[in-house]
N, CA, C and O atoms as CSV, one atom per row, in Angstrom:
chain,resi,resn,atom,element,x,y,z
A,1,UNK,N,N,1.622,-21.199,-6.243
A,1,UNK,CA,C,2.376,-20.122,-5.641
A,1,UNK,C,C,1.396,-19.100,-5.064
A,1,UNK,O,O,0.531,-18.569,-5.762
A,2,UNK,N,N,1.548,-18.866,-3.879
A,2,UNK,CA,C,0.962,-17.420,-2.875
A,2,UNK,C,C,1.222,-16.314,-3.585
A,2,UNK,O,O,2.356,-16.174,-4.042
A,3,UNK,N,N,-0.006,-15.097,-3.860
A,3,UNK,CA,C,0.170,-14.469,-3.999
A,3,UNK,C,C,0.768,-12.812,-3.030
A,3,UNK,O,O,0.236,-12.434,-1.986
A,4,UNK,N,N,1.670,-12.252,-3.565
A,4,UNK,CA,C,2.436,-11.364,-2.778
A,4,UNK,C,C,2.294,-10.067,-2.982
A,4,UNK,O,O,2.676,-9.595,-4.052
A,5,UNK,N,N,1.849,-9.437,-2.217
A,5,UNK,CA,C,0.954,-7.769,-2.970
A,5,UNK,C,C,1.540,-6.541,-1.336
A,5,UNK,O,O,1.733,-6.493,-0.121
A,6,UNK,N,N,1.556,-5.922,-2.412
A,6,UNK,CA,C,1.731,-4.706,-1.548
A,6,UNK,C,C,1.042,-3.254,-1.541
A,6,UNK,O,O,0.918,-2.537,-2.534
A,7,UNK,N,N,0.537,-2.898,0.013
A,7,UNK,CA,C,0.624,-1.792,-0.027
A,7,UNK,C,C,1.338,-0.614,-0.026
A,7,UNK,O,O,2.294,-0.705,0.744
A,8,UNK,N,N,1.246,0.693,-0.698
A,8,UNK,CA,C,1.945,1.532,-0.688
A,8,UNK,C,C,1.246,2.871,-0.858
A,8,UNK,O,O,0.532,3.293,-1.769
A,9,UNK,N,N,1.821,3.634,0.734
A,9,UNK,CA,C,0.683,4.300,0.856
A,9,UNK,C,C,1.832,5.672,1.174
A,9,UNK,O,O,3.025,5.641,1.475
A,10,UNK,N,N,0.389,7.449,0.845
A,10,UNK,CA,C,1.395,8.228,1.232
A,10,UNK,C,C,0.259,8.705,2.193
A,10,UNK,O,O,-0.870,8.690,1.703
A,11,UNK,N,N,0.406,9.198,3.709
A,11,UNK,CA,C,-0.669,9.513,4.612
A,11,UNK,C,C,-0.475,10.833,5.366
A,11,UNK,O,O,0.384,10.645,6.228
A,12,UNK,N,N,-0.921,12.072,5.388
A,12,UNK,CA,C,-0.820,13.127,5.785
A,12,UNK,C,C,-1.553,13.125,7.216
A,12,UNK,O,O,-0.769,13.306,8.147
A,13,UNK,N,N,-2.365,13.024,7.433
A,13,UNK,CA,C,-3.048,12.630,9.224
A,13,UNK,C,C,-3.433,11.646,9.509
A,13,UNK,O,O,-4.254,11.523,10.418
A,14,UNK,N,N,-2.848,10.395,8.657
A,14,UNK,CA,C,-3.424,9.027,8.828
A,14,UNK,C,C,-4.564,8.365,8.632
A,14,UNK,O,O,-4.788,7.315,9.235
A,15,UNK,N,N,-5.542,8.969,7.645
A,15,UNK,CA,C,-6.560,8.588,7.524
A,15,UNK,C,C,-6.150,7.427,6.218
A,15,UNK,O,O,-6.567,6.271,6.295
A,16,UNK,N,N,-5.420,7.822,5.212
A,16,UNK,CA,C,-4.850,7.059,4.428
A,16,UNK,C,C,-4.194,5.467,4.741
A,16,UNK,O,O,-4.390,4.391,4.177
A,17,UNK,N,N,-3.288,5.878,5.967
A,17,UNK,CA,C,-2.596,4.506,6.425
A,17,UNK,C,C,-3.786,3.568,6.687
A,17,UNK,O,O,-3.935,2.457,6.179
A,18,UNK,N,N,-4.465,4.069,7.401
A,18,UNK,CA,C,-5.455,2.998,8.048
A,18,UNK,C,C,-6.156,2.478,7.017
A,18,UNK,O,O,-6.765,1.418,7.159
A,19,UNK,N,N,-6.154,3.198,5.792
A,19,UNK,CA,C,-7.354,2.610,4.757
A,19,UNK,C,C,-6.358,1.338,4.148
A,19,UNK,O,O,-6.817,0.202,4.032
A,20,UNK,N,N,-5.145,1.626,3.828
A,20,UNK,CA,C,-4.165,1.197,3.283
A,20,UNK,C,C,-3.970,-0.106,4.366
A,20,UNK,O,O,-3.619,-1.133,3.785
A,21,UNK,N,N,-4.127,-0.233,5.755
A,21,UNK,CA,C,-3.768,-1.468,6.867
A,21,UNK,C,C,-4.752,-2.076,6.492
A,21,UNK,O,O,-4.448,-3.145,5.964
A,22,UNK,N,N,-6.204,-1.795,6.541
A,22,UNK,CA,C,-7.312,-1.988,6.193
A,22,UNK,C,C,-7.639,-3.375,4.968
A,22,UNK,O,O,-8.102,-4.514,5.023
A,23,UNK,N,N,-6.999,-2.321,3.763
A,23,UNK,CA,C,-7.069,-3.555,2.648
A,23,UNK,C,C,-6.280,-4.031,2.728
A,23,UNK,O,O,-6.474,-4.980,1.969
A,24,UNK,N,N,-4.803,-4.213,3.367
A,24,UNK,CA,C,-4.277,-5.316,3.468
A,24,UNK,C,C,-4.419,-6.227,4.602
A,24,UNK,O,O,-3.852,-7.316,4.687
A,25,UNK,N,N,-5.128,-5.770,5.379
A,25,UNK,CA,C,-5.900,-6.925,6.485
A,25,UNK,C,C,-6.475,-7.845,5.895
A,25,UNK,O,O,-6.344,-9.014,6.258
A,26,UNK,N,N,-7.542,-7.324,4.429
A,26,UNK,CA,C,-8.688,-8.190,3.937
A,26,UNK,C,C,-8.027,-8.945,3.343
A,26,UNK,O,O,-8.247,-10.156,3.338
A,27,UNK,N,N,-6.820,-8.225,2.547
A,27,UNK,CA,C,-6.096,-9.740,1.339
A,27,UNK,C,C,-6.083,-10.184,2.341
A,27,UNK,O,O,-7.168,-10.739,2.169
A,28,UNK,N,N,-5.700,-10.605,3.767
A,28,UNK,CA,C,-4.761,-11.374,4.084
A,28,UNK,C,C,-5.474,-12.724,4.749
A,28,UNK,O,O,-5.026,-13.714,5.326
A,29,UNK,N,N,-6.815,-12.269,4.381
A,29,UNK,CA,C,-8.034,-12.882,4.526
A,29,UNK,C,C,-8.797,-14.216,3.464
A,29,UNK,O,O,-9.652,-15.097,3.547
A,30,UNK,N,N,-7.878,-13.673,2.538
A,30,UNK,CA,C,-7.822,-14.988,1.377
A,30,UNK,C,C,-6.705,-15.401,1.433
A,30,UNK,O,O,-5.692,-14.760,1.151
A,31,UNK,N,N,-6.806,-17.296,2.061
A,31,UNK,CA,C,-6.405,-17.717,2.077
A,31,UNK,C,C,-4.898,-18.256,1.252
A,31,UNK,O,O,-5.029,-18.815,0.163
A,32,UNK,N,N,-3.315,-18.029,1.908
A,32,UNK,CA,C,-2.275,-18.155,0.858
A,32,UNK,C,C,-2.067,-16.590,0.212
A,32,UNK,O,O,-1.174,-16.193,-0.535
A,33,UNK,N,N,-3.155,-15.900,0.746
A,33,UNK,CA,C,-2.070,-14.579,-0.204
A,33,UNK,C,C,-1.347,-13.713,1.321
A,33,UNK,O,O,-1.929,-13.588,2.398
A,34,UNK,N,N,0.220,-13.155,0.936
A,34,UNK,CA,C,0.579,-12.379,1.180
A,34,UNK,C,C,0.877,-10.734,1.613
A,34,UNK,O,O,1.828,-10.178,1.063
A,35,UNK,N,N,0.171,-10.087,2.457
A,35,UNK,CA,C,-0.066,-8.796,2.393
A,35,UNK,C,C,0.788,-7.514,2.929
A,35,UNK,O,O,0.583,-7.128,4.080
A,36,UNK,N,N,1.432,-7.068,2.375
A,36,UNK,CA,C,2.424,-5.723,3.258
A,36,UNK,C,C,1.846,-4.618,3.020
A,36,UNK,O,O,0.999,-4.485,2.137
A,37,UNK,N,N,2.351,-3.448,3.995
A,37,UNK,CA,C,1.913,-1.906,3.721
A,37,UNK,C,C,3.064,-1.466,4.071
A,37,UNK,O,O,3.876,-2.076,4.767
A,38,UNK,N,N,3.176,-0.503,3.657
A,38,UNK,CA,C,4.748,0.655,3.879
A,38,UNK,C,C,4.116,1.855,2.950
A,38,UNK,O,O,3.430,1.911,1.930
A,39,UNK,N,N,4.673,2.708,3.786
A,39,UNK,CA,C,4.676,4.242,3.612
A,39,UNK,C,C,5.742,4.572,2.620
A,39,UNK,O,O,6.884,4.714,3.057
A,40,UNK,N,N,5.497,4.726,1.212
A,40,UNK,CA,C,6.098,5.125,0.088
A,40,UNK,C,C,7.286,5.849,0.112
A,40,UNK,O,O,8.175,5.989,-0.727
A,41,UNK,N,N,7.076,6.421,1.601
A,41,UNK,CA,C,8.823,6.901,1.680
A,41,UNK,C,C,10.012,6.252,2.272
A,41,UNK,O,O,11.167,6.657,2.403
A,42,UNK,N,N,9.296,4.873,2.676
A,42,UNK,CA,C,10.256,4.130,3.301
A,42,UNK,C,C,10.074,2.358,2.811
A,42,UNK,O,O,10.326,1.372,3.505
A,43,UNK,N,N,9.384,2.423,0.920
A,43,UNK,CA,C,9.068,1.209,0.621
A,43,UNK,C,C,11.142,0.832,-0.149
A,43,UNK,O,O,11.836,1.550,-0.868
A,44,UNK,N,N,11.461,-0.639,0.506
A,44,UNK,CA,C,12.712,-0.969,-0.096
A,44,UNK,C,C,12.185,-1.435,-1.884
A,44,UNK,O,O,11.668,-2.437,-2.380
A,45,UNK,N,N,12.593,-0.270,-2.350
A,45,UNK,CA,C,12.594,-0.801,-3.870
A,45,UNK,C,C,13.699,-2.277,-3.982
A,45,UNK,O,O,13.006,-3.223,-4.356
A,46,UNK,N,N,14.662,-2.558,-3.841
A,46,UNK,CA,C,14.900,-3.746,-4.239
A,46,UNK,C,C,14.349,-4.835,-3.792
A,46,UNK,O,O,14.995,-5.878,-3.898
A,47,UNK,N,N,12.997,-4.860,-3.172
A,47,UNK,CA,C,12.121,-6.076,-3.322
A,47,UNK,C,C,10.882,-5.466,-3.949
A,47,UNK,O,O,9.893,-6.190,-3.839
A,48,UNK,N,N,10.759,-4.742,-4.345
A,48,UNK,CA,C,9.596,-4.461,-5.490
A,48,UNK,C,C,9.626,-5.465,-6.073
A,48,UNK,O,O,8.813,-6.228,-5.552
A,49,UNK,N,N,10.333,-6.109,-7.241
A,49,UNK,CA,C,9.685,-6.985,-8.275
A,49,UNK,C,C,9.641,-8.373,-7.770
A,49,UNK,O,O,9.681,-9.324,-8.550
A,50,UNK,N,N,9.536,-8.562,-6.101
A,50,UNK,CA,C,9.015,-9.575,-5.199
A,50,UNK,C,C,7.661,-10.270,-5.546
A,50,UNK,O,O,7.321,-11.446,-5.677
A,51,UNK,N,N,6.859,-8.749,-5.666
A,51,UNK,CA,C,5.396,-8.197,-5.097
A,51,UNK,C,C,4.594,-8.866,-7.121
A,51,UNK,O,O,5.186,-8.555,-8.155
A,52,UNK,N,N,3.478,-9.593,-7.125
A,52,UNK,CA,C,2.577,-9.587,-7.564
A,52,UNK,C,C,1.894,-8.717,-8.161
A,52,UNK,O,O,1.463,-8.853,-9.306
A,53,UNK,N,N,1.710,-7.633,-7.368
A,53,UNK,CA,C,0.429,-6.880,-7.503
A,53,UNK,C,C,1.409,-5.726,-6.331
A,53,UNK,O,O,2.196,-6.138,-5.479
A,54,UNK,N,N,1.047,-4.104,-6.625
A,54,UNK,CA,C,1.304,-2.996,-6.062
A,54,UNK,C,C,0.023,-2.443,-6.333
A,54,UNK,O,O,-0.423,-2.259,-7.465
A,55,UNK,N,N,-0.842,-2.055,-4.738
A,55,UNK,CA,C,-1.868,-1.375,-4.909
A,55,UNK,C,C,-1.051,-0.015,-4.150
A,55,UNK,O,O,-0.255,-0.158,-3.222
A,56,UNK,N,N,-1.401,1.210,-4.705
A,56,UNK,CA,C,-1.168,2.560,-4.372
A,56,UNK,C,C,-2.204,3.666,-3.678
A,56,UNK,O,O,-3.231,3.961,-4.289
A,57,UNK,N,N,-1.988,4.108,-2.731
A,57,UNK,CA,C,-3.061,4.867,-2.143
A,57,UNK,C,C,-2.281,6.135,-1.586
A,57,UNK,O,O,-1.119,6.290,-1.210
A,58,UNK,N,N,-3.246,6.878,-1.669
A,58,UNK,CA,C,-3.233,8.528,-1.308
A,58,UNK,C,C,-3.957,9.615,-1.225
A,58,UNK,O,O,-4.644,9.858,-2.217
A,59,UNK,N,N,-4.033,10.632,0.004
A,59,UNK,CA,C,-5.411,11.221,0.078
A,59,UNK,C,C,-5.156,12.335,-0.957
A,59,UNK,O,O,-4.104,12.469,-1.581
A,60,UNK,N,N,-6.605,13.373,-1.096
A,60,UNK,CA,C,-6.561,13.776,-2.245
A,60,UNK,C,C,-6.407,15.356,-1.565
A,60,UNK,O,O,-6.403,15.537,-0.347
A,61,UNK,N,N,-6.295,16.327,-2.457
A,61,UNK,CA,C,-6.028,17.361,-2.148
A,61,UNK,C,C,-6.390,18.486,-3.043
A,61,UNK,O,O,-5.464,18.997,-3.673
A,62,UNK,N,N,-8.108,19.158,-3.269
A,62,UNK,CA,C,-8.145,20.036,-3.956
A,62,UNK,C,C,-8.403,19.128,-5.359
A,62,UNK,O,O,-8.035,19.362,-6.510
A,63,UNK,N,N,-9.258,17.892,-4.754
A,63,UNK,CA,C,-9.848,16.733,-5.865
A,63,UNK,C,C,-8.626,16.148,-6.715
A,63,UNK,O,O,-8.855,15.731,-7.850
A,64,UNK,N,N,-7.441,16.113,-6.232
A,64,UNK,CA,C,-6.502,15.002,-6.933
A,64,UNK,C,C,-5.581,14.520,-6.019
A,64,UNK,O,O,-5.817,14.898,-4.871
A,65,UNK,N,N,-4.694,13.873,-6.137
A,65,UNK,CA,C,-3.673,13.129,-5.255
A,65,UNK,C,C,-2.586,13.889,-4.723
A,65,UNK,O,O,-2.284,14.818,-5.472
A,66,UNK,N,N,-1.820,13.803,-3.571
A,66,UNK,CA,C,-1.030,14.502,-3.339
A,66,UNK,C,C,0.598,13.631,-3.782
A,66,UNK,O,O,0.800,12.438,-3.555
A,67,UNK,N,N,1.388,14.382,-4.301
A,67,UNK,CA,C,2.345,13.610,-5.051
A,67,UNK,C,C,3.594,13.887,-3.958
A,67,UNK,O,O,4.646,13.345,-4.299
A,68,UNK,N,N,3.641,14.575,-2.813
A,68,UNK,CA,C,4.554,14.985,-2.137
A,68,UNK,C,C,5.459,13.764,-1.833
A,68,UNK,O,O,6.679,13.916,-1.874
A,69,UNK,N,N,4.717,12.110,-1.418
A,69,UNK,CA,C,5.263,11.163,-1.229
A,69,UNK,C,C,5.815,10.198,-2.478
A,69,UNK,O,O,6.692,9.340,-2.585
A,70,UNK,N,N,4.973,10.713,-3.231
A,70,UNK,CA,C,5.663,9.918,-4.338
A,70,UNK,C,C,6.627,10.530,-5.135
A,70,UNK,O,O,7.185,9.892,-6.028
């Protein structure tokens, strides 16, 4: 079975998204795995427990994460 992973990203001037397109370019680079990205405010939770693996990303703000999207 392929593995199925997702990104989930929250991006204030887009420096985030791109990091977030980024690593899911590379999974998608090993062979058989699956890679998505979506913006945390528009990820469909009823295919969450689709996904393998949920990697989470977000820029930081004043040295911690900004939680506005999550």
């Amino acid at each position: 079975m392929s593995p199925k992973v997702i990104v989930v990203y929250d991006s204030k001037y887009g420096n985030t998204k791109l990091v977030a397109e980024t690593i899911a370019e590379g999974m998608r680079e090993v062979e058989g795995t699956e890679a998505d990205v979506s913006e945390v405010k528009r990820v469909d939770l009823s295919k969450v427990p689709d996904y393998d693996a949920i990697l989470v990303g977000s820029p930081t703000h004043i040295g911690g994460p900004t939680w506005g999207g999550f």
